[in-house]
DOFIKE-158726 format. One line per 3 residues: their letters; for each residue x negated, y, z negated of N, C-alpha, C. Coordinates in nm, 2 decimals, decimal comma. Example, Ala and Ser with C-alpha at 12.3 -4.5 7.8 and 13.67 -1.06 7.14 Angstrom:
BEGIN
AS	-1,32:-0,57:-0,78:-1,23:-0,45:-0,78:-1,32:-0,33:-0,78; -1,28:-0,22:-0,71:-1,37:-0,11:-0,71:-1,29:0,00:-0,79 .
***
This chain:
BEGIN
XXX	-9,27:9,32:-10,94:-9,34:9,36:-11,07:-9,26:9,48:-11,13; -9,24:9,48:-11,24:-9,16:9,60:-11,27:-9,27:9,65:-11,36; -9,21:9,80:-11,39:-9,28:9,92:-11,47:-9,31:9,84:-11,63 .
XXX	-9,21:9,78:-11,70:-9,26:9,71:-11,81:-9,40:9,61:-11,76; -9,42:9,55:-11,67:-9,51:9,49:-11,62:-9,67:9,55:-11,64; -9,64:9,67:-11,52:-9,73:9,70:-11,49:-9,80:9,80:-11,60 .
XXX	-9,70:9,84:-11,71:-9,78:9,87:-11,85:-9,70:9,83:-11,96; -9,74:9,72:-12,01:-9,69:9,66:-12,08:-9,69:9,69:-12,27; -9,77:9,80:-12,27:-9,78:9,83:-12,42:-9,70:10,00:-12,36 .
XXX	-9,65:10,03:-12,29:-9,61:10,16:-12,28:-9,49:10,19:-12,22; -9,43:10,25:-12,33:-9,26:10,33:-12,25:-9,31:10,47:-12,24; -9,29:10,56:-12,09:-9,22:10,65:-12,07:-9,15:10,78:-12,18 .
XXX	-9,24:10,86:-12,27:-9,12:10,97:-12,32:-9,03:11,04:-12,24; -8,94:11,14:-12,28:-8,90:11,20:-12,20:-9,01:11,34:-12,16; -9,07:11,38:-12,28:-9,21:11,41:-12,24:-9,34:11,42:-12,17 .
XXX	-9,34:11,26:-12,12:-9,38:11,23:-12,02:-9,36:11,23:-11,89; -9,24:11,21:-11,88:-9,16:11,18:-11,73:-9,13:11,37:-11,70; -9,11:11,47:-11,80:-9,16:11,58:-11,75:-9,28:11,65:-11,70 .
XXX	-9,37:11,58:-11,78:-9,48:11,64:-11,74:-9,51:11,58:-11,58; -9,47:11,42:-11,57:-9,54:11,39:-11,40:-9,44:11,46:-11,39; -9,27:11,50:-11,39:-9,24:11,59:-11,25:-9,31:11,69:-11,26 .
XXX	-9,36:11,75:-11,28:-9,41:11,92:-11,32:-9,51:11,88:-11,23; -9,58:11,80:-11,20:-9,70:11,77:-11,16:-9,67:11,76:-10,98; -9,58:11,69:-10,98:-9,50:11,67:-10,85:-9,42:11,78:-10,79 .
XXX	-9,35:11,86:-10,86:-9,31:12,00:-10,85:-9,41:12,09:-10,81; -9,54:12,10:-10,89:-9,64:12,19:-10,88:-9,70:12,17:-10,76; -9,79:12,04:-10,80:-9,89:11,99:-10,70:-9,91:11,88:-10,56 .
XXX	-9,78:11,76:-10,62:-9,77:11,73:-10,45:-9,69:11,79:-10,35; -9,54:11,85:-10,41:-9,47:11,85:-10,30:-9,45:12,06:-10,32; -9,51:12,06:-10,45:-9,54:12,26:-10,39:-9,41:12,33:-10,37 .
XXX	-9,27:12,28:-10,48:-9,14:12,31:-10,42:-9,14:12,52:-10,45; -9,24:12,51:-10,54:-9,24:12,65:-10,60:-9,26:12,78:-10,50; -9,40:12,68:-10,43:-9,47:12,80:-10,33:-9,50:12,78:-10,19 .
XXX	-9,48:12,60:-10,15:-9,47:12,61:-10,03:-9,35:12,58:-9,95; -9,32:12,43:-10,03:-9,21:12,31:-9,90:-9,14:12,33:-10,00; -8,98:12,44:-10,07:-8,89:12,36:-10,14:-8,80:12,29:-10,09 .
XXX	-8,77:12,26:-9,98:-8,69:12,15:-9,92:-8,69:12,06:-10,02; -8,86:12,00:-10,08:-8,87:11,88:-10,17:-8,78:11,87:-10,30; -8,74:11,98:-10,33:-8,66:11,98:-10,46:-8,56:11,91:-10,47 .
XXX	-8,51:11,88:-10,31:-8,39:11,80:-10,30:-8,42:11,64:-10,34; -8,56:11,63:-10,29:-8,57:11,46:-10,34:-8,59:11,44:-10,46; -8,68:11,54:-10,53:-8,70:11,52:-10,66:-8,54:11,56:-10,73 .
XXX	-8,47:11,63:-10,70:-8,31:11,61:-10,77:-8,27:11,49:-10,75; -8,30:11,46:-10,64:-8,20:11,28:-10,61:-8,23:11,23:-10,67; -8,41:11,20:-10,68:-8,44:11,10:-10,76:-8,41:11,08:-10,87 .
XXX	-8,42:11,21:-10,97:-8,35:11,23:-11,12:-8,24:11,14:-11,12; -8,16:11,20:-11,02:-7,99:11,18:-11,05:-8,03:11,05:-11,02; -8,04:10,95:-10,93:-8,03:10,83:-10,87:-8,13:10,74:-11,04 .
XXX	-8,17:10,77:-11,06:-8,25:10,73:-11,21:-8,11:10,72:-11,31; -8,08:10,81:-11,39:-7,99:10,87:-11,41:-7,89:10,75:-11,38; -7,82:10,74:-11,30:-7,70:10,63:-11,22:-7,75:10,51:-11,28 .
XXX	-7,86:10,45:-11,21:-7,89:10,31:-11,22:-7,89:10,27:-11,33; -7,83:10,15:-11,36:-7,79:10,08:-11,48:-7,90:9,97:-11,53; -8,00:9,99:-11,61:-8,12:9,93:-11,69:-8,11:9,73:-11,60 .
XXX	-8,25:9,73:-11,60:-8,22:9,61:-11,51:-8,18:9,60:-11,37; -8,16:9,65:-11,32:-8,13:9,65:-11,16:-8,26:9,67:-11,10; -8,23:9,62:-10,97:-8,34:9,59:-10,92:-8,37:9,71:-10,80 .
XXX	-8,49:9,78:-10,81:-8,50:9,93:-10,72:-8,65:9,90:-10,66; -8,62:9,92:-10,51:-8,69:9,92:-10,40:-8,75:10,02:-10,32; -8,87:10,09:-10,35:-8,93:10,18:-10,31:-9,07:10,18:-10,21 .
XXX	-9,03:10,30:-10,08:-9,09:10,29:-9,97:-9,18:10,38:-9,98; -9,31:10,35:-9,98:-9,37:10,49:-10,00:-9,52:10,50:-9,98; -9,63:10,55:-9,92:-9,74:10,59:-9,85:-9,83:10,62:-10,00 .
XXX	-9,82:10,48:-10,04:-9,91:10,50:-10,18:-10,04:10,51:-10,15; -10,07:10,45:-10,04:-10,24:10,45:-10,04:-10,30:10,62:-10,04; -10,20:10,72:-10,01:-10,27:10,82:-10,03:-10,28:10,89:-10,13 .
XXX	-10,25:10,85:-10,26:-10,25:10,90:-10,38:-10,31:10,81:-10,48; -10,41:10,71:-10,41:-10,46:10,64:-10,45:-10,39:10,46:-10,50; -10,31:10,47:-10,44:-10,27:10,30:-10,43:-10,17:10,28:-10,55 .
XXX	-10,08:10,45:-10,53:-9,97:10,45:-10,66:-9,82:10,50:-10,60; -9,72:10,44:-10,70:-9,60:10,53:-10,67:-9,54:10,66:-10,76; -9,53:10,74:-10,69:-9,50:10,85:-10,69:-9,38:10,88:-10,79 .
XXX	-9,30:10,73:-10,76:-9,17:10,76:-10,79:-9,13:10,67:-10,94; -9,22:10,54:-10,93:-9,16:10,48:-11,05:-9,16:10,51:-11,13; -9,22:10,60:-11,25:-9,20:10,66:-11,32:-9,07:10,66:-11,40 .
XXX	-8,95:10,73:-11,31:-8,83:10,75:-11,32:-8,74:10,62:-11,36; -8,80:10,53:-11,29:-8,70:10,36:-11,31:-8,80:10,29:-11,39; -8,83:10,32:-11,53:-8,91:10,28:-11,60:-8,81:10,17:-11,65 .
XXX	-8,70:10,16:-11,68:-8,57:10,06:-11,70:-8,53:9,96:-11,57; -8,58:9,99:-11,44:-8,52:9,88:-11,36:-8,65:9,81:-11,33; -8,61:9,67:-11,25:-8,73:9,63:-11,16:-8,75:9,72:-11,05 .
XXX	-8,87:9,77:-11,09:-8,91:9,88:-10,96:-9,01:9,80:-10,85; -8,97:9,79:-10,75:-9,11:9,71:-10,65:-9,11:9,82:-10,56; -9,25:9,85:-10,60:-9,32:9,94:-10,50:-9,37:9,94:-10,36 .
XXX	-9,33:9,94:-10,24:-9,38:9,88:-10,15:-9,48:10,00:-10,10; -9,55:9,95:-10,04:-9,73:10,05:-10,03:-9,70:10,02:-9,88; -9,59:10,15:-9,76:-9,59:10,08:-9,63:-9,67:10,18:-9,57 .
XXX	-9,82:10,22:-9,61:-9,91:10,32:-9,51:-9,97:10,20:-9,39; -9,95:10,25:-9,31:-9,99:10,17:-9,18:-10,15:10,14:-9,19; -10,23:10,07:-9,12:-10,36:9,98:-9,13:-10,43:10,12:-9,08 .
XXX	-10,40:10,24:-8,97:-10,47:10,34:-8,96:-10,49:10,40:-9,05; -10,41:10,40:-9,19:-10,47:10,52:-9,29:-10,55:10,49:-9,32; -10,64:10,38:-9,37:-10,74:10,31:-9,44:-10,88:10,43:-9,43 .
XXX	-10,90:10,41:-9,35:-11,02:10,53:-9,29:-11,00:10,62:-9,33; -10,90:10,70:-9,36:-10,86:10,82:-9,43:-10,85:10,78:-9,58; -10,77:10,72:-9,66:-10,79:10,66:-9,85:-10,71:10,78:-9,87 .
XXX	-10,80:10,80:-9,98:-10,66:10,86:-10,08:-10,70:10,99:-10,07; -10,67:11,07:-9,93:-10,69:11,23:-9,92:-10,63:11,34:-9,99; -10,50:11,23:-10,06:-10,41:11,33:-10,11:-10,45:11,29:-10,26 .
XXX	-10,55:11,24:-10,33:-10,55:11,17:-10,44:-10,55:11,34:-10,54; -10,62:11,40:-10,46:-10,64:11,54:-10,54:-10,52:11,62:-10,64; -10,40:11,55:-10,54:-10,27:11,65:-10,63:-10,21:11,56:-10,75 .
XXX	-10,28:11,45:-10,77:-10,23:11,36:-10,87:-10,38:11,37:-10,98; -10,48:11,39:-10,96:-10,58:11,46:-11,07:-10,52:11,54:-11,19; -10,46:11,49:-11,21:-10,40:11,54:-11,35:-10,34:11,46:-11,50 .
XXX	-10,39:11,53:-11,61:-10,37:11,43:-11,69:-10,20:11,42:-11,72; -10,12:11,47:-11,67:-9,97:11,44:-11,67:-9,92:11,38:-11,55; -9,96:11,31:-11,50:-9,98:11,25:-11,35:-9,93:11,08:-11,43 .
XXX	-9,83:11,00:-11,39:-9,81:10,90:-11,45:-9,85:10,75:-11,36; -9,95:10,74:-11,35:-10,06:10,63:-11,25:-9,95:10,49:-11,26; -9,82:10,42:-11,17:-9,79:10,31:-11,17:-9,84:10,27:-11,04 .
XXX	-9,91:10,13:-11,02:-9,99:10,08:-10,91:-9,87:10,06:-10,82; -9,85:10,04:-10,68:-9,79:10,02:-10,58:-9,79:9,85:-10,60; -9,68:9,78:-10,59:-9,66:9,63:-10,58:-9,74:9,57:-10,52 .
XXX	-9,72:9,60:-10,39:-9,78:9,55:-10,22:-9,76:9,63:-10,18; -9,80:9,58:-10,03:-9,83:9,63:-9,94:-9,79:9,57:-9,81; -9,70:9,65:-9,71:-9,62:9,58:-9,56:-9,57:9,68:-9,48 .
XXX	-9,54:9,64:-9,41:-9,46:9,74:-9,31:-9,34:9,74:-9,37; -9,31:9,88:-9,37:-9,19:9,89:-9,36:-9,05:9,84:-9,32; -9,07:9,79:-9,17:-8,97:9,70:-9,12:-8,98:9,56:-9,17 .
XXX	-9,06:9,53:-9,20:-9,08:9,40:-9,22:-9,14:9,36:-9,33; -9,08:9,39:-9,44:-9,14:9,40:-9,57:-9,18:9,25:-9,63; -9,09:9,16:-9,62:-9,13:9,03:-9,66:-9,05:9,01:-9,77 .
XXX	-9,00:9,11:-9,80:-8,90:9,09:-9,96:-8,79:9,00:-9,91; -8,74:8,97:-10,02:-8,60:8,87:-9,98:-8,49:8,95:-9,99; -8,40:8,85:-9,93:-8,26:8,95:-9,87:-8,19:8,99:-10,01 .
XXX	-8,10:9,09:-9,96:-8,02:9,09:-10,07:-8,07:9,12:-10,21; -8,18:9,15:-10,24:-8,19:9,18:-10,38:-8,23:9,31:-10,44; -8,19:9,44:-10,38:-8,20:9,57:-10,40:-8,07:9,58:-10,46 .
XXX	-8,10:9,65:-10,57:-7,89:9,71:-10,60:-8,01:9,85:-10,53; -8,06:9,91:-10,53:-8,05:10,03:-10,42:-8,24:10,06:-10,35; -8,23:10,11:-10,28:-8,38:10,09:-10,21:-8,42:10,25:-10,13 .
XXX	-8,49:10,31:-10,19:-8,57:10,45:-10,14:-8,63:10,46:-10,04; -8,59:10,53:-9,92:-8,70:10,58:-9,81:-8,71:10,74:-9,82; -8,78:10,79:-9,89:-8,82:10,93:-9,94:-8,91:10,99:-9,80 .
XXX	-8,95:11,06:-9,72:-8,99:11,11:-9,62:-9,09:10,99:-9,58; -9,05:10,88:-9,50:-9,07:10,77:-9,43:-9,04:10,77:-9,33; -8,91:10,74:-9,28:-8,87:10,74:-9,18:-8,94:10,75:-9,02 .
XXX	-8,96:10,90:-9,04:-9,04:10,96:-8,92:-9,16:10,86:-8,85; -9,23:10,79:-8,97:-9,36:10,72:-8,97:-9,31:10,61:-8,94; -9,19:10,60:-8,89:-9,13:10,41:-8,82:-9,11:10,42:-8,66 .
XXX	-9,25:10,31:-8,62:-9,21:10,32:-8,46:-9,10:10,21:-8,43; -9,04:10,16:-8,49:-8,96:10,05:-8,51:-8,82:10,08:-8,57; -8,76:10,19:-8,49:-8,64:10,18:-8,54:-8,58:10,11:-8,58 .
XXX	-8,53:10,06:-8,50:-8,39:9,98:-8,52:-8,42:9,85:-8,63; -8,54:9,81:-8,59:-8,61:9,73:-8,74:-8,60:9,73:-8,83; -8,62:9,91:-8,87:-8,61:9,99:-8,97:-8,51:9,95:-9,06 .
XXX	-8,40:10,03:-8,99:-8,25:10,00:-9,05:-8,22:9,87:-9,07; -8,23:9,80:-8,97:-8,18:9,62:-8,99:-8,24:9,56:-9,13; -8,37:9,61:-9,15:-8,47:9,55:-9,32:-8,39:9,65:-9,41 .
XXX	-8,32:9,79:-9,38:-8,30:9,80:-9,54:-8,12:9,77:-9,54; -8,08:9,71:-9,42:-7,94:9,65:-9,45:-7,97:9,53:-9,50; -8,09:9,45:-9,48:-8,10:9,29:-9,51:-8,14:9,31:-9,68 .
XXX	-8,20:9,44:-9,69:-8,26:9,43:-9,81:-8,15:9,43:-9,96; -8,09:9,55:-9,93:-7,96:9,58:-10,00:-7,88:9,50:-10,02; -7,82:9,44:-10,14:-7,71:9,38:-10,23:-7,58:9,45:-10,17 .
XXX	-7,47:9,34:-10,12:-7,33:9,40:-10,13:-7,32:9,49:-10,30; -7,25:9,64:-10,22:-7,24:9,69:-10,32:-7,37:9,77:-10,38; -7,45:9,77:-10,30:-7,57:9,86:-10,34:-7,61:9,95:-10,22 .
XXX	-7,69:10,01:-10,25:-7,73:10,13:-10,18:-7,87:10,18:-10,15; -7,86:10,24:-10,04:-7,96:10,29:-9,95:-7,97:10,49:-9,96; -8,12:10,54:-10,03:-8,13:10,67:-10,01:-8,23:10,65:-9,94 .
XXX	-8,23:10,78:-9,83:-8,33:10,80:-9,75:-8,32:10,98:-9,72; -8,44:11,01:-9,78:-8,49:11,15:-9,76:-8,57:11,16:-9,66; -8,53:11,28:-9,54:-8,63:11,32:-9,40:-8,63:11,49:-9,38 .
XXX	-8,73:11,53:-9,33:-8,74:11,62:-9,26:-8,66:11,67:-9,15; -8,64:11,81:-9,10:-8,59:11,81:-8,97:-8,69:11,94:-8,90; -8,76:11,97:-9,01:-8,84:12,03:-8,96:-9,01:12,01:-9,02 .
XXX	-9,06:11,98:-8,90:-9,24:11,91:-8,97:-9,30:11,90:-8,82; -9,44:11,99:-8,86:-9,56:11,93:-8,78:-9,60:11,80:-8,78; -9,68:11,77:-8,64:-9,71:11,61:-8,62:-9,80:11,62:-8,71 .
XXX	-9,81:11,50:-8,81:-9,91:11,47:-8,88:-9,90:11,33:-8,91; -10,01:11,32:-8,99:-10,07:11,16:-9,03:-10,07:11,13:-8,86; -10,11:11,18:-8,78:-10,16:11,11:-8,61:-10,22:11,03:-8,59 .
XXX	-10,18:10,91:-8,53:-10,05:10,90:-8,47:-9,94:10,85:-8,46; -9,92:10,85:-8,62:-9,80:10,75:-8,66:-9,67:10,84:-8,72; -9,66:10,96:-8,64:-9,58:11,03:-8,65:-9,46:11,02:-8,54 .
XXX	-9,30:10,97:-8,54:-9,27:10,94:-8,39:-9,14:10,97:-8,34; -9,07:11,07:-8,46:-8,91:11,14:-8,42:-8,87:11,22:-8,55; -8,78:11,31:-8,54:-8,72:11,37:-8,62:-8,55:11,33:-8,61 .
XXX	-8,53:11,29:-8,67:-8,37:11,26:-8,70:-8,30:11,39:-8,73; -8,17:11,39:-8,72:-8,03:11,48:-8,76:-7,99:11,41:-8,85; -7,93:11,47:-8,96:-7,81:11,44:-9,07:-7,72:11,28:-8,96 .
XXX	-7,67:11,37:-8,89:-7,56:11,29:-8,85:-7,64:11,20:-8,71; -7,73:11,19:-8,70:-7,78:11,09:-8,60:-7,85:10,98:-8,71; -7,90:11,01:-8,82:-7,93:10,93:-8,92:-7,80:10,85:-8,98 .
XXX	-7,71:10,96:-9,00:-7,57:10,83:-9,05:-7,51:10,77:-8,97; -7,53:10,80:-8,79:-7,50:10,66:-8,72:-7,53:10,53:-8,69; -7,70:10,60:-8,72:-7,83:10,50:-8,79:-7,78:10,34:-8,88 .
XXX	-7,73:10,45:-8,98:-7,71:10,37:-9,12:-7,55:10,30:-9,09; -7,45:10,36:-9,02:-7,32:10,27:-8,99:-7,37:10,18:-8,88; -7,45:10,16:-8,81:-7,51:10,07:-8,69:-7,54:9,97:-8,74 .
XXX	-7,62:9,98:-8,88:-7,67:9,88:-8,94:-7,58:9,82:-9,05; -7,43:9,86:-9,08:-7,40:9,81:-9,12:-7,35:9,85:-9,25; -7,43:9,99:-9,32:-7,37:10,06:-9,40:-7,31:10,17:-9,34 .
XXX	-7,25:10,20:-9,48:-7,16:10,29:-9,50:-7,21:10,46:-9,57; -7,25:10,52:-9,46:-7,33:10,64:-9,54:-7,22:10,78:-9,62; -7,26:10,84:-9,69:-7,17:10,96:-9,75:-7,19:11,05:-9,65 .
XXX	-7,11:11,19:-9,71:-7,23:11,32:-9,60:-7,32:11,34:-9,68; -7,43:11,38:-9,55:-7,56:11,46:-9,63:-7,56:11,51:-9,67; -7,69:11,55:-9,79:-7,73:11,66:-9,82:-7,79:11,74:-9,78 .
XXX	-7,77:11,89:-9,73:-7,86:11,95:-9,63:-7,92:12,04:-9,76; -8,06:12,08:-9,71:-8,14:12,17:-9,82:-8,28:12,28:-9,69; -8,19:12,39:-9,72:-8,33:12,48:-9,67:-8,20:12,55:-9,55 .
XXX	-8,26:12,69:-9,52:-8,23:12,75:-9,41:-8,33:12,83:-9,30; -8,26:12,94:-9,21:-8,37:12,96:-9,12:-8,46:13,05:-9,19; -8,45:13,14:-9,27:-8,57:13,15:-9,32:-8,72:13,08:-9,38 .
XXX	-8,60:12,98:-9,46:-8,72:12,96:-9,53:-8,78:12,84:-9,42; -8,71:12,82:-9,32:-8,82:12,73:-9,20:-8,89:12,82:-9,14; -8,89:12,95:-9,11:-8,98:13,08:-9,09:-9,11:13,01:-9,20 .
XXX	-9,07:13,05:-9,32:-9,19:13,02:-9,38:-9,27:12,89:-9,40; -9,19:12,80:-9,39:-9,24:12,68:-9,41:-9,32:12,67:-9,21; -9,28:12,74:-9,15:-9,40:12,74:-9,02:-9,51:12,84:-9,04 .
XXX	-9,50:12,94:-9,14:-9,59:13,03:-9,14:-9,68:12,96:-9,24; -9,67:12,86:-9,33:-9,76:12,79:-9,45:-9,82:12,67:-9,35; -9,79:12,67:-9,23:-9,85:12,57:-9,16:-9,96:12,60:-9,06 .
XXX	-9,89:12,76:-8,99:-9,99:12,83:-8,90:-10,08:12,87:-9,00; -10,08:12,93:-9,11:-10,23:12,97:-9,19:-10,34:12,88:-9,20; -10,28:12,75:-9,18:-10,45:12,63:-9,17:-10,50:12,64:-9,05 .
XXX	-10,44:12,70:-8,93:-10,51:12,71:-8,82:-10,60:12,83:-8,82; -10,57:12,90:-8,93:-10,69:13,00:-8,92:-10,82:13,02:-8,99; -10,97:13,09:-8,94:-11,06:13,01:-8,96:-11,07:13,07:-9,16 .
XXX	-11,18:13,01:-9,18:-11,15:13,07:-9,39:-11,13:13,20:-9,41; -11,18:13,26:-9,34:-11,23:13,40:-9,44:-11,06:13,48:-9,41; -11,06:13,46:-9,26:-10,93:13,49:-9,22:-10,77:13,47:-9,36 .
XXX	-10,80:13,30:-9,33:-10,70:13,25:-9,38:-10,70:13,29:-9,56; -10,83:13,31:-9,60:-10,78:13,38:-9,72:-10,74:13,50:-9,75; -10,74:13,58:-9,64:-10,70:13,68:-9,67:-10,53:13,71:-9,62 .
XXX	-10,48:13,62:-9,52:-10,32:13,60:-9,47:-10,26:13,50:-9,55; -10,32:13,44:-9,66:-10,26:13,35:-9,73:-10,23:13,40:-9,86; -10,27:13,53:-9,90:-10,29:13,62:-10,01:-10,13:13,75:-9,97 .
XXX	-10,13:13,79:-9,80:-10,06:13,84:-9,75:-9,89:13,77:-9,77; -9,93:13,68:-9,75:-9,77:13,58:-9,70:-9,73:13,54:-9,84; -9,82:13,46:-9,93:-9,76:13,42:-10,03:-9,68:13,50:-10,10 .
XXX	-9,78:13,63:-10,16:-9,77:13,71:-10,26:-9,64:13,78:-10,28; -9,65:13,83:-10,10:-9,53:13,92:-10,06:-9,41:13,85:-9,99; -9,44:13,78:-9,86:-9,33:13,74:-9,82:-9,28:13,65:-9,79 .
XXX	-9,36:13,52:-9,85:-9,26:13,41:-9,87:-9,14:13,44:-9,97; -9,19:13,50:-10,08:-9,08:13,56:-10,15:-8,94:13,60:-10,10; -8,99:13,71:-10,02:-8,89:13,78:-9,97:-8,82:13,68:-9,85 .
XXX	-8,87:13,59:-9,77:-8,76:13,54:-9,70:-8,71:13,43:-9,79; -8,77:13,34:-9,86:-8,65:13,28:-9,98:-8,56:13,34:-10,00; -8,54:13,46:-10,09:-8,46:13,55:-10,08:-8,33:13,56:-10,00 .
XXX	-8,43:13,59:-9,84:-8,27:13,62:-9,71:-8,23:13,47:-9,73; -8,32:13,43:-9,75:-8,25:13,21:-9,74:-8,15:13,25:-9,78; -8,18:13,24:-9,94:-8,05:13,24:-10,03:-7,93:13,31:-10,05 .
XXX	-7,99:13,42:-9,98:-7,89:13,51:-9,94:-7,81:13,55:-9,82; -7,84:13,48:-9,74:-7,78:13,44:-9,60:-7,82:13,31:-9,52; -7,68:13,25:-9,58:-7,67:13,09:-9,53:-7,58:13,04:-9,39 .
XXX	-7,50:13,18:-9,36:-7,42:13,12:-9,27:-7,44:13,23:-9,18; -7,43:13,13:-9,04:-7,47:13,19:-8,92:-7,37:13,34:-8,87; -7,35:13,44:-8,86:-7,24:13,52:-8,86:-7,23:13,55:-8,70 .
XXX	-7,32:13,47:-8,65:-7,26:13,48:-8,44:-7,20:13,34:-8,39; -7,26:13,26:-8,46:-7,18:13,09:-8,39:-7,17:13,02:-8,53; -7,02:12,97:-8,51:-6,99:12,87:-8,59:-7,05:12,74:-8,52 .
XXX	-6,99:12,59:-8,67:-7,09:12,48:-8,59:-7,21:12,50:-8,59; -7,30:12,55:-8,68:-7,44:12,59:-8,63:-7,52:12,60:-8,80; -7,59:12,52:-8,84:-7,68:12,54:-8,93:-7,83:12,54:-8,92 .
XXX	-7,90:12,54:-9,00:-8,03:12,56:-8,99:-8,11:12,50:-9,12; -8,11:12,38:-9,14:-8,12:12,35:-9,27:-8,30:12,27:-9,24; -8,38:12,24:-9,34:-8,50:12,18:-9,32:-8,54:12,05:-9,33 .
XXX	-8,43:12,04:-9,41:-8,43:11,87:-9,45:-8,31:11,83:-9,51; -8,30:11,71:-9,51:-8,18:11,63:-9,58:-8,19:11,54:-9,63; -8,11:11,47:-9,72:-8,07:11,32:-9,79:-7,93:11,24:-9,75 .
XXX	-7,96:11,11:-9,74:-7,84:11,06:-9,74:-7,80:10,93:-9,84; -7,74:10,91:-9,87:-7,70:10,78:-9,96:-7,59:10,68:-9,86; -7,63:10,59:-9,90:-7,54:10,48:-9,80:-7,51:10,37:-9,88 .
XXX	-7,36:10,33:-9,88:-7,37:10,19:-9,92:-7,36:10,05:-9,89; -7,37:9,94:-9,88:-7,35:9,81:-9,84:-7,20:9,76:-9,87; -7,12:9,75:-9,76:-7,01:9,69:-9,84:-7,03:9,52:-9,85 .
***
């Protein structure tokens, strides 16, 4: 189903497609005040929009049932066949759309998710992605090697595979949470299967993984607490270690040695 499909009396302004990122920026992925790591995906995505040539066919992985049974991302490929695949596992069900709250917005752009499958086993046919999105998925595959093998089957010679992950994250969504990959243990991933990955993109340093554990330890504390260390950290020193982030990226005791929070990679099919 593509985006012309799924609203058929409606194109996309460019006033629109700002306002859902703004929305996405602010309220799901919080690049401002909590997790910027995310800004990397939301860049990709732009740019990877951006690239794709009107009509191509774009394949997206993504945990829609928690935002209410939408993708996050099509928006952006309002010109290709976007198929939304909806791969939240049969446990979320019981949980629904806990995250629906950060898409409550009237600049929020509602495209319904295609279907719904696993991940590994999507059911799509071979070969017909010119490129296909795993945006922070990964981790939530107990099925490696599956993994990879479906988005090498899935991908067109000549098309391409982006996949955004963490390298630093609490267990969550439990218990369908099951590894943390490396940059470079992901692109052995992706040559095993058969593509051909770029280098990463690395985003975030040790600071700002300081803070992105300190925005995690404040939910452990009880309310009255937590409002008052969440008033502490934000105000003052998440700031300030952004800052040493940006300001000291390289290790000055061991080379070979980074500290980054997340990454991207692009891969292509020859």
């Amino acid at each position: 189903m593509s985006l012309a499909q799924a609203h058929p009396d409606q194109k996309f302004s460019p006033e629109d497609l700002a306002g859902h990122l703004a929305v996405l920026t602010e309220k799901v992925f919080q690049t401002a005040t909590k997790w910027p790591h995310f800004g990397l995906l939301l860049a990709d995505v732009e740019r990877l929009a951006r690239e794709m040539p009107a009509g191509g066919t774009v394949v997206s992985m993504e945990r829609g049932l928690l935002y209410g049974g939408c993708s996050l991302i099509a928006p952006f490929f309002q010109n290709q066949d976007f198929i939304a695949l909806d791969c939240s596992p049969a446990s979320a069900d019981a949980r629904g759309a806990y995250n629906g709250a950060m898409t409550d917005d009237p600049r929020f752009l509602f495209v319904p998710t295609t279907h719904r499958g696993a991940i590994d086993k999507t059911g799509l046919a071979s070969g017909q992605a010119d490129l296909v999105l795993v945006p922070n998925l990964v981790h939530h595959v107990a099925d490696q090697q599956g993994l990879f093998a479906e988005l090498a089957r899935l991908v067109r010679p000549g098309g391409r595979v982006y996949v955004f992950e963490p390298l630093l994250r609490e267990l969550h969504q439990i218990p369908d949470d099951y590894l943390r990959w490396t940059p470079y243990g992901m692109a052995r991933a992706l040559r095993d299967a058969g593509l051909n990955p770029a280098p990463p993109a690395l985003t975030g340093g040790p600071f700002e993984a300081i803070a992105y554990c300190w925005a995690q330890a404040l939910e452990y504390l009880p309310d009255d607490k937590r409002a008052e260390m969440s008033a502490w950290f934000y105000e003052t020193h998440m700031p300030e270690l952004m800052a040493w982030d940006a300001a000291c990226g390289e290790n000055k005791v061991r080379a070979h040695t980074a500290f980054p929070v997340a990454f991207s990679i692009l891969a292509e099919k020859p």
